[in-house]
VOTOR-143638 format. One record per atom (N, C-alpha, C): residue in three letters; atom name; x, y, z. Coordinates in steps of 0.1 Angstrom, whole numbers, always signed. Atoms other than C-alpha are relative to their C-alpha. Layout:
N
<code:Ala | site:CA | xx:X | yy:Y | zz:Z>
...
END
This chain:
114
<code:Unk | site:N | xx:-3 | yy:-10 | zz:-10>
<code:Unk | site:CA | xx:+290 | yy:-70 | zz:+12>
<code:Unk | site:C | xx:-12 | yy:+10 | zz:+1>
<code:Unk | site:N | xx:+10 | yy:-10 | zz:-3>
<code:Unk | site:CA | xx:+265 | yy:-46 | zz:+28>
<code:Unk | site:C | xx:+3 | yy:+11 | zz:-4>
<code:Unk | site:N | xx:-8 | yy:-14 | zz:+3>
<code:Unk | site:CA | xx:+266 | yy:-9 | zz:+14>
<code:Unk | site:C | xx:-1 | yy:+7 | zz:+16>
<code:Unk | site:N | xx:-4 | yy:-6 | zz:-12>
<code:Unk | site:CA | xx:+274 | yy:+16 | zz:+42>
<code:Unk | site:C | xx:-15 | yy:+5 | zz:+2>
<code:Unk | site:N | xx:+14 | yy:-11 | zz:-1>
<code:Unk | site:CA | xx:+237 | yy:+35 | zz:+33>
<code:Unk | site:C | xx:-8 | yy:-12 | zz:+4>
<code:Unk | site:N | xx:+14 | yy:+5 | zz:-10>
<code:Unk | site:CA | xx:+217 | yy:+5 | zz:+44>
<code:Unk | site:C | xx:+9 | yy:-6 | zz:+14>
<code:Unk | site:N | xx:+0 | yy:-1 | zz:-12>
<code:Unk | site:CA | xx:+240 | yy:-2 | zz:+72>
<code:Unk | site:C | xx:-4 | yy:+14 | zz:+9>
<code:Unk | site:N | xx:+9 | yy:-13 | zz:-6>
<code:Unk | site:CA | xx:+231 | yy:+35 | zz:+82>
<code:Unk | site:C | xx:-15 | yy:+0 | zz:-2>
<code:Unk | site:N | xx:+15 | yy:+1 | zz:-1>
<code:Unk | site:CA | xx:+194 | yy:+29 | zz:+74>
<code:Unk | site:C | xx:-3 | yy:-9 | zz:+9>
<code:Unk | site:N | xx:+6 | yy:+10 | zz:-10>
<code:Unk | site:CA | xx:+192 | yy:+1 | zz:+94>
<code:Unk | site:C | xx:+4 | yy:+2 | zz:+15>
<code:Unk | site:N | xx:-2 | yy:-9 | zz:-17>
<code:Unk | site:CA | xx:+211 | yy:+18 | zz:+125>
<code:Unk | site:C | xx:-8 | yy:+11 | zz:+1>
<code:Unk | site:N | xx:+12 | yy:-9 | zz:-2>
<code:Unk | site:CA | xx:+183 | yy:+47 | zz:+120>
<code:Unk | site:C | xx:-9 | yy:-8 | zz:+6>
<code:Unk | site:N | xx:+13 | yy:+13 | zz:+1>
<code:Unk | site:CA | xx:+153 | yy:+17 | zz:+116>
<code:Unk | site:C | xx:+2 | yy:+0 | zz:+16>
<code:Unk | site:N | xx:+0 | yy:+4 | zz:-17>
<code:Unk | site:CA | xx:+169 | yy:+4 | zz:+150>
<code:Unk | site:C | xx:-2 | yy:+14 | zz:+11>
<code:Unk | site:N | xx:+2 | yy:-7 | zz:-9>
<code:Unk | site:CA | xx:+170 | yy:+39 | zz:+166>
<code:Unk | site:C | xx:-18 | yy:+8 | zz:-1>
<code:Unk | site:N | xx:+22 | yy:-1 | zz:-4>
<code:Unk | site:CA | xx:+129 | yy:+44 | zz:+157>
<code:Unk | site:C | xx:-7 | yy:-6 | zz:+7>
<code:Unk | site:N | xx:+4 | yy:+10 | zz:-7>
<code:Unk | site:CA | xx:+123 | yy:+13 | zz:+166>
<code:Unk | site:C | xx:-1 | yy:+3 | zz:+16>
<code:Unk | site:N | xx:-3 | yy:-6 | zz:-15>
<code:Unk | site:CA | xx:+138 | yy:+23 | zz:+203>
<code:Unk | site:C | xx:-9 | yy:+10 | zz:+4>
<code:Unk | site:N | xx:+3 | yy:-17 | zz:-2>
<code:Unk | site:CA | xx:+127 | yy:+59 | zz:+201>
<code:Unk | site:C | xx:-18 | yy:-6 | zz:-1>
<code:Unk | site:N | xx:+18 | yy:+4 | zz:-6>
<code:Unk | site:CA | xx:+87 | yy:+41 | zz:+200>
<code:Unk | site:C | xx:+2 | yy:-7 | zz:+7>
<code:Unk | site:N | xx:+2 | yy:+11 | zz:-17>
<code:Unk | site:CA | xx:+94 | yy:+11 | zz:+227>
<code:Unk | site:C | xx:-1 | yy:+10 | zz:+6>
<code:Unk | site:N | xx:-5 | yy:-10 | zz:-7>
<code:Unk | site:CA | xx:+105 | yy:+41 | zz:+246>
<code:Unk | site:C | xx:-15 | yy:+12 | zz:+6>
<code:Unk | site:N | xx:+9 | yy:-9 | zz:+1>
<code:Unk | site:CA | xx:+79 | yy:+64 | zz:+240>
<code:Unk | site:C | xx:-13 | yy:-9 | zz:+6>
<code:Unk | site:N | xx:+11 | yy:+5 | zz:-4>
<code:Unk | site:CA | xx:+48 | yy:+35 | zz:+243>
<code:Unk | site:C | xx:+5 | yy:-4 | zz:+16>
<code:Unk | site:N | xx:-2 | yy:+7 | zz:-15>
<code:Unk | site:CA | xx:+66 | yy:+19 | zz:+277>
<code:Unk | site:C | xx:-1 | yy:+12 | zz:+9>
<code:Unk | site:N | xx:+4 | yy:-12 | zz:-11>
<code:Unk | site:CA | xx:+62 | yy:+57 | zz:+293>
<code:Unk | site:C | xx:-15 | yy:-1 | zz:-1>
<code:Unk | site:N | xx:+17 | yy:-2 | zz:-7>
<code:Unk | site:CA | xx:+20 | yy:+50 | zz:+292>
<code:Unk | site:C | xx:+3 | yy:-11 | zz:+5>
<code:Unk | site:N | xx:+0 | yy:+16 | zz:-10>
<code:Unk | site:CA | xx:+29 | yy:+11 | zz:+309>
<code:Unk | site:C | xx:+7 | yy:-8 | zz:-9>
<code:Unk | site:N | xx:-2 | yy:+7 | zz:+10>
<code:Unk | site:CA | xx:+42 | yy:-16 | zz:+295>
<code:Unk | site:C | xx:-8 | yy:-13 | zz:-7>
<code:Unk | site:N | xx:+15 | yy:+7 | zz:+2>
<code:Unk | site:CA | xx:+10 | yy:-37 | zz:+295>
<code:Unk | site:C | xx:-4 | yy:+7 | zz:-15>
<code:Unk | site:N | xx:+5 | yy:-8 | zz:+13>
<code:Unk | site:CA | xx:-3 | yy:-6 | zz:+271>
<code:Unk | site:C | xx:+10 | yy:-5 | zz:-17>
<code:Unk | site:N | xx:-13 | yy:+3 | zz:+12>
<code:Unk | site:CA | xx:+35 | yy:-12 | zz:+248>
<code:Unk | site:C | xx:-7 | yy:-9 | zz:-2>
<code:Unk | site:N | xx:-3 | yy:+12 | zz:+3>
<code:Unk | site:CA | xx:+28 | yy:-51 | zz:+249>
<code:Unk | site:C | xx:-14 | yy:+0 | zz:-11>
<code:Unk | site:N | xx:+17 | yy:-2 | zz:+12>
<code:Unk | site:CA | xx:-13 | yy:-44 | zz:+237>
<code:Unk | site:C | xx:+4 | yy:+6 | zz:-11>
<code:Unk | site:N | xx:+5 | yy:-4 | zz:+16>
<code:Unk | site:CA | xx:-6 | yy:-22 | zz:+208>
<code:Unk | site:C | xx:+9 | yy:-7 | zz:-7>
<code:Unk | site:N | xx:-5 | yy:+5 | zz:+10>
<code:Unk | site:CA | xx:+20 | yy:-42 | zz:+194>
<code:Unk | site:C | xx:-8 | yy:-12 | zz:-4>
<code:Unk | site:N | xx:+9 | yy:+13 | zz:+6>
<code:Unk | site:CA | xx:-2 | yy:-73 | zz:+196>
<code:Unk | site:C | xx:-12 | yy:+10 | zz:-12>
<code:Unk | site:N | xx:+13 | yy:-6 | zz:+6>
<code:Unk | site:CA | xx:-31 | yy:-48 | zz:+182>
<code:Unk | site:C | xx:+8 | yy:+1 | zz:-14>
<code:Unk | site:N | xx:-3 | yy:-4 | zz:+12>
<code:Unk | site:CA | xx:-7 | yy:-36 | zz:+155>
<code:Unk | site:C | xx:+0 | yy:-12 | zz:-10>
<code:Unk | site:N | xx:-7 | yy:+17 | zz:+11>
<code:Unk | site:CA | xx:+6 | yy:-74 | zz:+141>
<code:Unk | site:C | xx:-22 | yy:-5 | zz:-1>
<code:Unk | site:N | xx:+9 | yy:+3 | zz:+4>
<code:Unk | site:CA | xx:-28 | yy:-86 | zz:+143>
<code:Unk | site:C | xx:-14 | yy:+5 | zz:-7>
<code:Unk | site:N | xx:+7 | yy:-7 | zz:+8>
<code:Unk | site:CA | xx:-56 | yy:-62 | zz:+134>
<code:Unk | site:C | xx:+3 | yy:+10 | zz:-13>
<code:Unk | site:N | xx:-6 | yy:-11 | zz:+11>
<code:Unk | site:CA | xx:-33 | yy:-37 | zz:+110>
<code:Unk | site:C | xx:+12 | yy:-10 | zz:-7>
<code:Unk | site:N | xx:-10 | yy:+14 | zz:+4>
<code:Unk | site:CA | xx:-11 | yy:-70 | zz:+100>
<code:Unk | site:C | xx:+17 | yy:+14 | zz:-2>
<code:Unk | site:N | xx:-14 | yy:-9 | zz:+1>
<code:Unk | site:CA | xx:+22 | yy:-48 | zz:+106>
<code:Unk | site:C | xx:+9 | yy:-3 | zz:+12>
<code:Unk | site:N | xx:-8 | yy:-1 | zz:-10>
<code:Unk | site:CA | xx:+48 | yy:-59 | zz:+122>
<code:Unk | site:C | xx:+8 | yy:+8 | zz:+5>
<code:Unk | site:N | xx:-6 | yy:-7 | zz:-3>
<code:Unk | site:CA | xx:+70 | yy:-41 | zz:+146>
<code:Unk | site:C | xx:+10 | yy:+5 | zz:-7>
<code:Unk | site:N | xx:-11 | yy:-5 | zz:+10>
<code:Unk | site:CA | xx:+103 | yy:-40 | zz:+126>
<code:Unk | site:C | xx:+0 | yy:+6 | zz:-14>
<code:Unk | site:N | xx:+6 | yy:-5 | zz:+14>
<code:Unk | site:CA | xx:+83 | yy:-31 | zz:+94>
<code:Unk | site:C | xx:-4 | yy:+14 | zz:+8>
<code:Unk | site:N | xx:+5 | yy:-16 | zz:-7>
<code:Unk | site:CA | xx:+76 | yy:+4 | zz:+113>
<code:Unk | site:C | xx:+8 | yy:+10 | zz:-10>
<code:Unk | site:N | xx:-5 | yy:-9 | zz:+5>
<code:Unk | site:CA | xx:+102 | yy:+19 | zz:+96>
<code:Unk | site:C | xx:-4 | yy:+2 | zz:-13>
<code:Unk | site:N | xx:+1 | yy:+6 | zz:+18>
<code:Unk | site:CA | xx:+94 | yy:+9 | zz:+61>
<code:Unk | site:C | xx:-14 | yy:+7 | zz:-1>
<code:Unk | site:N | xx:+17 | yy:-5 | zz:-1>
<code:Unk | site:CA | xx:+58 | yy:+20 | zz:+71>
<code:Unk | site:C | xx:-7 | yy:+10 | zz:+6>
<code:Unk | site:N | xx:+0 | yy:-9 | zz:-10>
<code:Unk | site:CA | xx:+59 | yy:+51 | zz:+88>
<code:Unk | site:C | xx:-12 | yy:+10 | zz:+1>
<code:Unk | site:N | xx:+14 | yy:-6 | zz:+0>
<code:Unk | site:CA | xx:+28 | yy:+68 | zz:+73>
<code:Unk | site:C | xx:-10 | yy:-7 | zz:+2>
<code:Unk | site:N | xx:+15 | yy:+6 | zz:+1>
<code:Unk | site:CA | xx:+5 | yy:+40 | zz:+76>
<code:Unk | site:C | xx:+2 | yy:-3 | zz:+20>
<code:Unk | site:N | xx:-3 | yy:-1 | zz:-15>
<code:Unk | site:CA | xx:+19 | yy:+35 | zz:+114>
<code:Unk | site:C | xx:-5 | yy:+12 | zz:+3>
<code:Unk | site:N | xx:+8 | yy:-14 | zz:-3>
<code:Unk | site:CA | xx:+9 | yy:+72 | zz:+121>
<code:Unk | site:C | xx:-16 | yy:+1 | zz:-4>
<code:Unk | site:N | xx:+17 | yy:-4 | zz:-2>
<code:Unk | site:CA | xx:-26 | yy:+70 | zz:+112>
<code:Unk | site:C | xx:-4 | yy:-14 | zz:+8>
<code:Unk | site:N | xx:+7 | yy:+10 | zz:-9>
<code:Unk | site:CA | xx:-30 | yy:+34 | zz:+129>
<code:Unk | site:C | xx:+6 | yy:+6 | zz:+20>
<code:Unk | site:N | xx:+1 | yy:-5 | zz:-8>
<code:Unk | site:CA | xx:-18 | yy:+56 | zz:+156>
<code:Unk | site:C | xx:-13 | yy:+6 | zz:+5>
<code:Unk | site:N | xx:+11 | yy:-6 | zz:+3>
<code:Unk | site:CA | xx:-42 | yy:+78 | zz:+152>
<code:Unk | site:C | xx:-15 | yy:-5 | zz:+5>
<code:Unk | site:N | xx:+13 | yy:+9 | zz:+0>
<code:Unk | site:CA | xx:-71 | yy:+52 | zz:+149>
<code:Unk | site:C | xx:+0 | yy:-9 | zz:+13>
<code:Unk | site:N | xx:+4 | yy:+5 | zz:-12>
<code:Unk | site:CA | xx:-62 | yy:+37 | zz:+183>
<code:Unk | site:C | xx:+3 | yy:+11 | zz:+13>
<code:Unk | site:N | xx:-1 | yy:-13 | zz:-12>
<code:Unk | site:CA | xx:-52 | yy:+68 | zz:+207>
<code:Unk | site:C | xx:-9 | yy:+9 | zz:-6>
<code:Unk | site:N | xx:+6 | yy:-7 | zz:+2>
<code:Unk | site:CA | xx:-71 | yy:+88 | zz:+186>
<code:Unk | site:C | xx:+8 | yy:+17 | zz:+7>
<code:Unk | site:N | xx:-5 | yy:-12 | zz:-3>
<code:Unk | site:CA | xx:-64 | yy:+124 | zz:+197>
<code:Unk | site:C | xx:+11 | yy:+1 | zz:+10>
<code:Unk | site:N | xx:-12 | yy:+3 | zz:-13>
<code:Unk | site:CA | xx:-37 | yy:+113 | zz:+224>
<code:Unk | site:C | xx:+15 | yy:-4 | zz:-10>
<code:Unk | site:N | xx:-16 | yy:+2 | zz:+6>
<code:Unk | site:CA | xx:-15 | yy:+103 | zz:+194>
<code:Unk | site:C | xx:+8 | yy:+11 | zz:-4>
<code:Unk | site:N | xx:-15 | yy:-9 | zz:+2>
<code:Unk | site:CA | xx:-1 | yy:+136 | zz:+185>
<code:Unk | site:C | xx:+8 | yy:+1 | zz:+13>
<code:Unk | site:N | xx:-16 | yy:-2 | zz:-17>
<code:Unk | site:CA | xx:+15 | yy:+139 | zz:+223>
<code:Unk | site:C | xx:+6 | yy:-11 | zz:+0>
<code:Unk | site:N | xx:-7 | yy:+16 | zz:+3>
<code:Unk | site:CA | xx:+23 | yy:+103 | zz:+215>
<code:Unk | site:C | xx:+14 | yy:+2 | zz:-11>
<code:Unk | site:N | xx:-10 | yy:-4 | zz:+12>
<code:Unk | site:CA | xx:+42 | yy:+114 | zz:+183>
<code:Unk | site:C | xx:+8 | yy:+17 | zz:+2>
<code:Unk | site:N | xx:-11 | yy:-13 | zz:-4>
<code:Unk | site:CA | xx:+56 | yy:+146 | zz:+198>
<code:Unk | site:C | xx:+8 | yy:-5 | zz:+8>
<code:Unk | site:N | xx:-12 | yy:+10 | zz:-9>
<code:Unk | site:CA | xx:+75 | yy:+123 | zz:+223>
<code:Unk | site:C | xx:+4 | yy:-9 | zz:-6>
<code:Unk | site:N | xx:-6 | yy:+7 | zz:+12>
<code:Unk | site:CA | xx:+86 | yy:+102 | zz:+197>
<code:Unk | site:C | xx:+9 | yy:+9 | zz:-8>
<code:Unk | site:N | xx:-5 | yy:-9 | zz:+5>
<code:Unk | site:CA | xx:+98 | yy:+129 | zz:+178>
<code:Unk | site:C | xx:+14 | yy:+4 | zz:+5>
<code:Unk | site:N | xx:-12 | yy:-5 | zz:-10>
<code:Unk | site:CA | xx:+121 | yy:+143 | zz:+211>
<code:Unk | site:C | xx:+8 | yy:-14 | zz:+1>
<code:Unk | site:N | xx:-10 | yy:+14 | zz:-2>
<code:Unk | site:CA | xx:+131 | yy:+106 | zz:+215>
<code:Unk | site:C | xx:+10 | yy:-4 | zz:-11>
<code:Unk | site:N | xx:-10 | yy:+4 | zz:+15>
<code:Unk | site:CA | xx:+143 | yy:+101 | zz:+184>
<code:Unk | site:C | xx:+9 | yy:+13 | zz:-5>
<code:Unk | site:N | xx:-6 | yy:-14 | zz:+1>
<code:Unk | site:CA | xx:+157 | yy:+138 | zz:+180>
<code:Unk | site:C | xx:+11 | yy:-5 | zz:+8>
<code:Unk | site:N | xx:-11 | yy:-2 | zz:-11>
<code:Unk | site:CA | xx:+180 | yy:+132 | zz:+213>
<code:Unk | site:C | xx:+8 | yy:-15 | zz:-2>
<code:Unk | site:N | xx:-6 | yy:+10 | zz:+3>
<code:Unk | site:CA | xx:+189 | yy:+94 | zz:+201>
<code:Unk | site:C | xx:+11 | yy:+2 | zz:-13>
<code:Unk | site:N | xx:-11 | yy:-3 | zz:+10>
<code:Unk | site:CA | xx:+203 | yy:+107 | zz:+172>
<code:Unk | site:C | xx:+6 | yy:+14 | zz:-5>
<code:Unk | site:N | xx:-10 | yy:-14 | zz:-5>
<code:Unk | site:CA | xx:+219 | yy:+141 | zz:+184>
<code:Unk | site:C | xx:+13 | yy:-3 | zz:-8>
<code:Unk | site:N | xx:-11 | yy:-1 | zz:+3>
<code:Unk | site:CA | xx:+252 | yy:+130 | zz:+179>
<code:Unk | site:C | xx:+0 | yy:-1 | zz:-15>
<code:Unk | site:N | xx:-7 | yy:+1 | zz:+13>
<code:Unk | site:CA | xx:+246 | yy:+118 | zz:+141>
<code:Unk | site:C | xx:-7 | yy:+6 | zz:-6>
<code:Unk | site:N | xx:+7 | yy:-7 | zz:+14>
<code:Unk | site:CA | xx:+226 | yy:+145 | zz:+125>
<code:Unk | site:C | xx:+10 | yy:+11 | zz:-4>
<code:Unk | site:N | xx:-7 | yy:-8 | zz:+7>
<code:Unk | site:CA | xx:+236 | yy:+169 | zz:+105>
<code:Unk | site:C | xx:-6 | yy:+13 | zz:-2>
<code:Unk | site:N | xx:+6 | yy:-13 | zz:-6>
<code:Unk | site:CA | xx:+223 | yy:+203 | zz:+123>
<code:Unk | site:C | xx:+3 | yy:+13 | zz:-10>
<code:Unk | site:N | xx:+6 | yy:-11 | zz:+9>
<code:Unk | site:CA | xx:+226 | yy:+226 | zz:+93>
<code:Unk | site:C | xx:-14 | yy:-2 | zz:-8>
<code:Unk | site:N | xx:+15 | yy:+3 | zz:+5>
<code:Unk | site:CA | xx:+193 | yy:+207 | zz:+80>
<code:Unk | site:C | xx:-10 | yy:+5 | zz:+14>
<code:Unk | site:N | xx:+13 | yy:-8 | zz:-5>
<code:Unk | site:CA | xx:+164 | yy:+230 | zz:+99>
<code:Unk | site:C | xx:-14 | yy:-9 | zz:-2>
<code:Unk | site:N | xx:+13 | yy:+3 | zz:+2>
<code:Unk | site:CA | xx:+130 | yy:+213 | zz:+104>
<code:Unk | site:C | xx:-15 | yy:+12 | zz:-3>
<code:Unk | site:N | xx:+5 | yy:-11 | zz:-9>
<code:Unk | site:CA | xx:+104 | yy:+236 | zz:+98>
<code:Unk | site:C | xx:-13 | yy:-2 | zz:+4>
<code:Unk | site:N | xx:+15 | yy:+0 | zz:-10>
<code:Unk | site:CA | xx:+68 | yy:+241 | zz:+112>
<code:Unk | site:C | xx:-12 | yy:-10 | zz:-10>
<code:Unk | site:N | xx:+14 | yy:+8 | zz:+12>
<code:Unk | site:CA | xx:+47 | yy:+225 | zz:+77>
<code:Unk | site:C | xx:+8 | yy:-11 | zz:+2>
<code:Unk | site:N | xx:-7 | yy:+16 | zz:-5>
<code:Unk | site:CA | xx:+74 | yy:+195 | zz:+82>
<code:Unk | site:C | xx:-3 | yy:-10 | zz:+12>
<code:Unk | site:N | xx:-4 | yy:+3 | zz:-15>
<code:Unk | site:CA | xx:+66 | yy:+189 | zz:+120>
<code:Unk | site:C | xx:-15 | yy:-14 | zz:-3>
<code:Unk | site:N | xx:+6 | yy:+19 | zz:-4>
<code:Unk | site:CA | xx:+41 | yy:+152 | zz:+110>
<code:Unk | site:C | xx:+10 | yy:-5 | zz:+3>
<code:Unk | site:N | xx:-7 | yy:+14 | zz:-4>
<code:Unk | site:CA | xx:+51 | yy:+124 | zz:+121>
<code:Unk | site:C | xx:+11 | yy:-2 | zz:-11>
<code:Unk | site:N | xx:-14 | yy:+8 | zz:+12>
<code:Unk | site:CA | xx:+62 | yy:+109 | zz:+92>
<code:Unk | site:C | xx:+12 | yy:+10 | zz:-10>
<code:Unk | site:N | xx:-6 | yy:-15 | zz:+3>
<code:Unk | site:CA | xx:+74 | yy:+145 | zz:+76>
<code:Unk | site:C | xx:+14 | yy:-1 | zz:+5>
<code:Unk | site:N | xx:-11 | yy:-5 | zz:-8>
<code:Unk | site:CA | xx:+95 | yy:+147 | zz:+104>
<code:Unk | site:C | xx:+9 | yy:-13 | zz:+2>
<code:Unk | site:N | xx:-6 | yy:+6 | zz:-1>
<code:Unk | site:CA | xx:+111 | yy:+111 | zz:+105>
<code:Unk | site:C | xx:+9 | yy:-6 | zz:-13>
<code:Unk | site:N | xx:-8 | yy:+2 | zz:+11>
<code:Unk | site:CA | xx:+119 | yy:+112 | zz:+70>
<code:Unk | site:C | xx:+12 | yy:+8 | zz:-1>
<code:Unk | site:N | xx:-6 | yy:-14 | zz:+1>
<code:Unk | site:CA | xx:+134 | yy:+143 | zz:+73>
<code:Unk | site:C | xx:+20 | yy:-8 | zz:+12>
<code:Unk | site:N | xx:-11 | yy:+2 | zz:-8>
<code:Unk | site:CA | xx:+158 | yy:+132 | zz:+101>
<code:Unk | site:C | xx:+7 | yy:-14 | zz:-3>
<code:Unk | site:N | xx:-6 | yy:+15 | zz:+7>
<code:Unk | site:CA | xx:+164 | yy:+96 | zz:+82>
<code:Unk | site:C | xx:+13 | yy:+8 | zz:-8>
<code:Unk | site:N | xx:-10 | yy:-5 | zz:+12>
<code:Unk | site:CA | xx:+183 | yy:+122 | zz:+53>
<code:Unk | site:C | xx:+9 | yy:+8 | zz:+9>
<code:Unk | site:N | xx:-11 | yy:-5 | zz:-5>
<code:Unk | site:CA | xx:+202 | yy:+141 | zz:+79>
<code:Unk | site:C | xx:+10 | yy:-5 | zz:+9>
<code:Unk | site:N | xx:-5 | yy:+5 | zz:-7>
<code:Unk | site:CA | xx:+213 | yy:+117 | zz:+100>
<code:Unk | site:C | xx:+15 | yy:-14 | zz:-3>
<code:Unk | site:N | xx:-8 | yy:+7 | zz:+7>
<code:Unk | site:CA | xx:+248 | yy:+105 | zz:+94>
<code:Unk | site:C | xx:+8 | yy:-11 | zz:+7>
<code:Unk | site:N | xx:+2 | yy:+9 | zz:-11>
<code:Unk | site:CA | xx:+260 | yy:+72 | zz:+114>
<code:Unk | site:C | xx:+14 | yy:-7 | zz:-8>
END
């Protein structure tokens, strides 16, 4: 039997997963289809390992948009914020030293109740 905490971890996983299709298919989806090839082949990481890998995904961010990836990961952030509206748990406050990437998706992994 599966526990309830990794079926709720793995209904997060799938709403990051989304919340970056989402985010990369607003530059094209040519752009989406290249960094995932770039990710699996040069950073050997696959897509569904994103979640598992969220700080080393943020700097291979980084290392291919280079300074385009924070507005990359600020729309990520909103995507993933408004995907999981309904199941957070809005007395947990983000604050301003929290607001990385990974900071900020850990953060909303522990508030988010599904």
């Amino acid at each position: 039997m599966v526990s309830k905490l990794t079926l709720q971890q793995r209904k997060f996983d799938d709403l990051l997963i989304e919340s970056i299709d989402i985010a990369l298919s607003r530059l094209s989806e040519p752009i989406k289809n290249e960094f995932y090839v770039r990710l699996e082949n040069n950073f050997c990481m696959e897509r569904q390992n994103i979640p598992n890998e969220i700080g080393e995904f943020s700097q291979i961010l980084h290392r291919i948009f280079g300074s385009g990836a924070f507005i990359l990961e600020v729309s990520l952030m909103r995507i993933l914020y408004s995907k999981c509206a309904e199941f957070r748990d809005c007395s947990t406050e983000l604050s301003e030293n929290e607001m990385t990437f990974p900071k900020y998706v850990e953060k909303m992994r522990k508030q988010v109740k599904m």
